[in-house]
N, C-alpha and C positions, 0 to 999 in steps of 0.2 A: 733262165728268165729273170733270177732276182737279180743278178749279177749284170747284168745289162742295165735295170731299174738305177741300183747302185748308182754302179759308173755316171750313166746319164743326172741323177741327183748329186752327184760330186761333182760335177764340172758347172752349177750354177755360182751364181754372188755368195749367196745367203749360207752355202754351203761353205763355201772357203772362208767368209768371214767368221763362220764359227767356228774352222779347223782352225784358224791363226787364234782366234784368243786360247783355245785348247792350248795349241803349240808353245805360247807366250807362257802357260799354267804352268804346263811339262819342264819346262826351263827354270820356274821357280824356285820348284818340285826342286830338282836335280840339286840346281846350287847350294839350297838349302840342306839335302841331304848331304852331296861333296864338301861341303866349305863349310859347315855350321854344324854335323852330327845331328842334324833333327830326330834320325833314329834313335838317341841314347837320352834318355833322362835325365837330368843329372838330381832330380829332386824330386819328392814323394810328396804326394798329396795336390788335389784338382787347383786351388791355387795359385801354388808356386809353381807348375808345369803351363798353369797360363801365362804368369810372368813372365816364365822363360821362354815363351811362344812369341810374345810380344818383343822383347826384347830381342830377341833372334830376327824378327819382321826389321825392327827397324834398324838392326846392323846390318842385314842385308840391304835396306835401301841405304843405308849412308853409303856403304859401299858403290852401291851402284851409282848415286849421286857424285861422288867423287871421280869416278871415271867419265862420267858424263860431261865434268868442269875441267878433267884432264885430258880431253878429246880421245880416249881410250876406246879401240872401236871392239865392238861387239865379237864374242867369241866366234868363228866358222864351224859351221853345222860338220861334227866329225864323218867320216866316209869309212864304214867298216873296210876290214881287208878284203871280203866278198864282194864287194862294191866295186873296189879299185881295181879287180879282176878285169872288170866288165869294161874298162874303160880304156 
């Protein structure tokens, strides 16, 4: 019965538009750990580890800003090998 609830609550507007900012997060998330080491500190103490927050945010957006003026199109949602089974 919840599972029916679900389903039928995932398939409104409100639902989706709040799985896509989600999705948008997750992707941040990601780059930022793949491409930047967010995992790894490089500096001790609450300050400097915000600086380095900051500074991380906004080489990631240059980055992104740069592909955006190089017409660089957006990476393809990867397809596990379990995926590509099925297809």
């Amino acid at each position: 019965m919840a599972i029916v609830k679900r389903r039928k609550q995932q398939s409104t507007k409100k639902w989706l538009k709040q799985y896509n900012q989600r999705a948008g997060v997750e992707g941040t998330i990601s780059q930022g750990v793949r491409g930047f080491s967010l995992r790894e500190c490089r500096y001790v103490g609450l300050d400097k580890v915000h600086l380095q927050h900051i500074l991380t945010a906004t080489a990631m957006n240059m980055i992104r800003l740069f592909a955006w003026f190089e017409g660089i199109p957006l990476a393809k949602t990867r397809v596990s090998s379990f995926a590509k089974l099925a297809h």
